[in-house]
N, C-alpha and C positions, 0 to 999 in steps of 0.2 A: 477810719476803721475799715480795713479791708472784707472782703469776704471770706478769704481763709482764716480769717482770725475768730468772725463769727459762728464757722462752725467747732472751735474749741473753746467757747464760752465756758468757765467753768461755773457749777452753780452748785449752792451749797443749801445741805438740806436747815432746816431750822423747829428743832426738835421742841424747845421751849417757847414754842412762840404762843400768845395767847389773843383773842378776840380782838378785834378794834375796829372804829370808823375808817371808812377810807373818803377820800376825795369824790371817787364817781361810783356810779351804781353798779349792781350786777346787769346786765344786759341781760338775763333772762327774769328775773325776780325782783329786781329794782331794789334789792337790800341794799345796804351801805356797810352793813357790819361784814368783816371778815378775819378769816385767821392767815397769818402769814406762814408759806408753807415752804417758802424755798429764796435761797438771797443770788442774784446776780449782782455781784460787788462791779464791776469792770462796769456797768452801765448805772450803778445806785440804783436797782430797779429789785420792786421783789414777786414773786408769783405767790397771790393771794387764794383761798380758795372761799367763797362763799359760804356766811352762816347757814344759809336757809337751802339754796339748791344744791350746794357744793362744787357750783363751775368754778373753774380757776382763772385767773386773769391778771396780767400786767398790775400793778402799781406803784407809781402810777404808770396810768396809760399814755403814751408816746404819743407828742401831737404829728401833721401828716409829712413833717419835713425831717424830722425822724425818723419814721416809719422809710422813706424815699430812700434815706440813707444804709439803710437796710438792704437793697437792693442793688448793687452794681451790675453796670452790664455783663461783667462772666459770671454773676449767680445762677442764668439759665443756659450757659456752656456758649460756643458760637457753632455757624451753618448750621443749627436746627437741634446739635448732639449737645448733652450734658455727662452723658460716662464713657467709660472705654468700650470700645465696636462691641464686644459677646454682651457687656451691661445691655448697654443700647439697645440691642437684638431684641433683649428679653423684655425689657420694657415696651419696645411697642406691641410684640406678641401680647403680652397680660394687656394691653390697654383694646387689642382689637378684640379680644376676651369680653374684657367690661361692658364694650359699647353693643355685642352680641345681646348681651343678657340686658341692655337698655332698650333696645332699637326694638324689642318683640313689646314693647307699651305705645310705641307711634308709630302711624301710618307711613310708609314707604313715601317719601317727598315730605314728608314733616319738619321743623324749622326747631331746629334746637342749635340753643346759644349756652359755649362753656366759658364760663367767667373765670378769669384768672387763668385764661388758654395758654400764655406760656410760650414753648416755641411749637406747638401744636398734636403736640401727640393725641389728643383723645380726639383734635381735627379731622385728621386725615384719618383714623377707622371711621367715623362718621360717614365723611364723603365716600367711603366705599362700600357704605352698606345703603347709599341713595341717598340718604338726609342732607335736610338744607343745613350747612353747619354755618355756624356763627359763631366769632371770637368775640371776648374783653378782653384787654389789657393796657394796664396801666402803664408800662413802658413801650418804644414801640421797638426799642432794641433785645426787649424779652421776645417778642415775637417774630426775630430773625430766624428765617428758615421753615416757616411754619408753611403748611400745605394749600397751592396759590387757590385751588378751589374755595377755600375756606373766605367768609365775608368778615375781616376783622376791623373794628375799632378800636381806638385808642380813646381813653378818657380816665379819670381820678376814680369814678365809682359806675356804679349801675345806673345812677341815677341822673349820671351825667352825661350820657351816653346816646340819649336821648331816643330812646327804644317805644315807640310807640304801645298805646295799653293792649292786649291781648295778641301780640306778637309771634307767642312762640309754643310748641308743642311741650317744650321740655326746656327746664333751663337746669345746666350741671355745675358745682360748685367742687371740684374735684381736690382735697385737701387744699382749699384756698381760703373756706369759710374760715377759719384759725385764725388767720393774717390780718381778717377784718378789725378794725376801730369798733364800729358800729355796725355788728349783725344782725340787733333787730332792723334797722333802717334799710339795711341791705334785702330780709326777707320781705318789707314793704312795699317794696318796690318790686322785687322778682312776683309776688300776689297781681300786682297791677299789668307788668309785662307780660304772665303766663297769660291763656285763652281757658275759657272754662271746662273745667276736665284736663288740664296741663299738669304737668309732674316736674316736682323740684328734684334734684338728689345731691343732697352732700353728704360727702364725706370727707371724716378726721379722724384724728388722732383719738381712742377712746380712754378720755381719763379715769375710767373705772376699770379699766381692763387690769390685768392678770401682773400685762406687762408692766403698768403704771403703779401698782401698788406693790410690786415685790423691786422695784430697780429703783424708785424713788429720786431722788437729784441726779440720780442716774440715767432715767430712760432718756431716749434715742430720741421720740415725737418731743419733747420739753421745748428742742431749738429754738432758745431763747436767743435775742427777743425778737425773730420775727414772727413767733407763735404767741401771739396776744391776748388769745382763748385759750381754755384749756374745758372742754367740754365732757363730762358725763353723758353716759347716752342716754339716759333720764331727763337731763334736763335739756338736750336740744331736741326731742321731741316737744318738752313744753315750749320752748321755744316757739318750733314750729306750729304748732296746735292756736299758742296766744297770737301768734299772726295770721291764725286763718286758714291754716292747710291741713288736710288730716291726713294722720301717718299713714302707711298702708304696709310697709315692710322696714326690718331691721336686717344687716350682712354684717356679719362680723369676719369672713373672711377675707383677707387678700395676699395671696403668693408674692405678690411683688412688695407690701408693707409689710409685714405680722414677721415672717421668719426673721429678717433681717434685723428687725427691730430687738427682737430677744440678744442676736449678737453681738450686735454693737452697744447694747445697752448692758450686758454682762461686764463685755472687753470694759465697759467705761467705769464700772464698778472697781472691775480688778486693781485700777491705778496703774498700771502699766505700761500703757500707751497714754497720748496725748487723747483729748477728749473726740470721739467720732473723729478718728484719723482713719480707721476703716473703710468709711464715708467715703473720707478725702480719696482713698486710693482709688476708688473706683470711678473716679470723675476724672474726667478730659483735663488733667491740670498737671503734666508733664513738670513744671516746674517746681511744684510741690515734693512729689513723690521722687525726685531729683536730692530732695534735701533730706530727706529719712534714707537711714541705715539699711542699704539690702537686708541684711538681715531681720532686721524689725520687719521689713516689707515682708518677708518669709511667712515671718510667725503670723503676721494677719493674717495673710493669705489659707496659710493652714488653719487660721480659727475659723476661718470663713466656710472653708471647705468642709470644715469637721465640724462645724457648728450648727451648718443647715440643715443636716436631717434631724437632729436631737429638737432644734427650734421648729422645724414642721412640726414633730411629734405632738412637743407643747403646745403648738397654736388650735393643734385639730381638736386638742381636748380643752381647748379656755371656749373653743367655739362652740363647745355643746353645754357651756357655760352659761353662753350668751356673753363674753368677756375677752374678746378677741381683742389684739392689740390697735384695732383701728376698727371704724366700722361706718357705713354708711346706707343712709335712712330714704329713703322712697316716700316722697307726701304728694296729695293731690291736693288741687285750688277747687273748690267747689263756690262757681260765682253764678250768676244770672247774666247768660250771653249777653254779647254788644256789639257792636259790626269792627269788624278787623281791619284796621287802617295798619299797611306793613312801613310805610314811611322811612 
């Protein structure tokens, strides 16, 4: 299974489905009951959504050579880029944005590590606003091109990483908590590695949002199956709360996720294009967009164009909702100091 092929997974809503046991637990509430809410036939996999909290999740869930397979080396683009040059642009502007509005909670030289760093975009703003930055990454061909300031490791989890306890000012989970198998295990560890008074922030796809509940086996965030959570923002605060951290803020905004999201998740409604082909066009994959019809390539182009302002319009009013199409959550570790081995 390629990567171009992942991103037209199609997935099929499942209107009649009713309660049942599943194999593993919810990862926030430990239920076992669930409703089946969406069928990815190409994998036998279905996305369940929990009786009790309502998180959604794989099932079953994908053991880790699976999940690997998920991953090829052009899924994070090569020399550091994943879209076409003006994409690109814009994404690291939004991302020196984001670390702006992080960087004002830790002290200038503070030691903050982003898990599932990638090829380093949230890196390298880091390194230019003085912070010690610090990578994860499970591959080490994901993190080709990434910014040589940056201290990165390669390892399977957080936990294997071998991060000494109270290490870091901040740890960021930048739409990567999704991906995880096991996110409480993963927040148990980020509680041990932060320093006391340390700040988590993740953010994802919000399954409650505006966009999740009117596009249905349609939205954009679903990108099955390497989206293995599917999170209400209700319950990854419980989440986070039941491993110890207390929330301090909720964002529902993001320029660079929310519009786009409405777009492509419209276009994939309509049936007219292949599934987030839109996606595709905008990514460094010259051989791809080689195979679609100029013409088709047109008609995205202009939904794209003509799509963005109507999709801003939506997002700024889901955001006074509290129901933006993505959102991410700001929690502290409140511990009783211990002396800092950085190791």
């Amino acid at each position: 299974m390629t990567d171009s092929s992942l991103y037209n997974v199609e997935v099929r809503g499942l209107t009649d489905a009713r309660e049942e046991r599943c194999a593993a637990a919810c990862a926030v509430c430990g239920e076992t009951s669930a409703v089946p809410r969406f069928a990815i036939d190409q994998f036998d996999l279905r996305i369940v959504v929990c009786s009790r909290c309502e998180t959604g999740r794989l099932d079953p869930l994908p053991d880790d050579e699976q999940i690997a397979g998920f991953y090829p080396p052009r899924y994070y683009g090569s020399t550091g880029r994943k879209f076409n040059r003006w994409i690109e642009t814009a994404v690291r502007f939004v991302a020196a944005r984001h670390v702006r509005f992080l960087a004002r909670k830790i002290r200038r030289g503070g030691r903050v590590l982003d898990v599932g760093c990638g090829r380093g975009t949230l890196l390298a703003a880091l390194a230019d606003r003085g912070l010690e930055a610090h990578g994860l990454e499970i591959n080490p061909d994901a993190a080709e091109g990434a910014d040589p300031r940056a201290k990165i490791r390669i390892a399977g989890s957080l936990a294997e990483a071998g991060y000494s306890a109270n290490s870091f000012d901040m740890v960021i989970y930048w739409h990567v908590f999704e991906h995880l198998r096991d996110p409480r295990a993963a927040l148990e560890e980020v509680w041990r590695v932060l320093r006391p008074g340390g700040f988590v922030v993740i953010a994802v796809p919000n399954f409650s949002s505006w966009q999740a509940r009117s596009t249905g086996a349609a939205w954009f965030h679903l990108d099955p199956p390497r989206h293995i959570y599917h999170f209400p923002v209700a319950s990854l605060k419980t989440l986070l709360t039941n491993c110890g951290f207390t929330c301090r803020s909720e964002h529902h905004f993001s320029l660079r996720q929310n519009p786009f999201g409405w777009v492509q998740s419209r276009l994939n409604q309509s049936g007219r294009f292949p599934r987030n082909m839109l996606y595709e066009q905008l990514h460094r994959r010259k051989e791809r967009s080689n195979r679609v019809p100029r013409w088709q390539r047109t008609r995205l182009l202009a939904a794209f164009v003509l799509g963005m302002p109507i999709a801003l319009a939506l997002e700024v009013i889901a955001i006074l909702f509290r129901a933006g199409g993505t959102v991410h959550v700001v929690a502290v570790v409140e511990k009783d100091p211990e002396p800092v081995d950085h190791g």
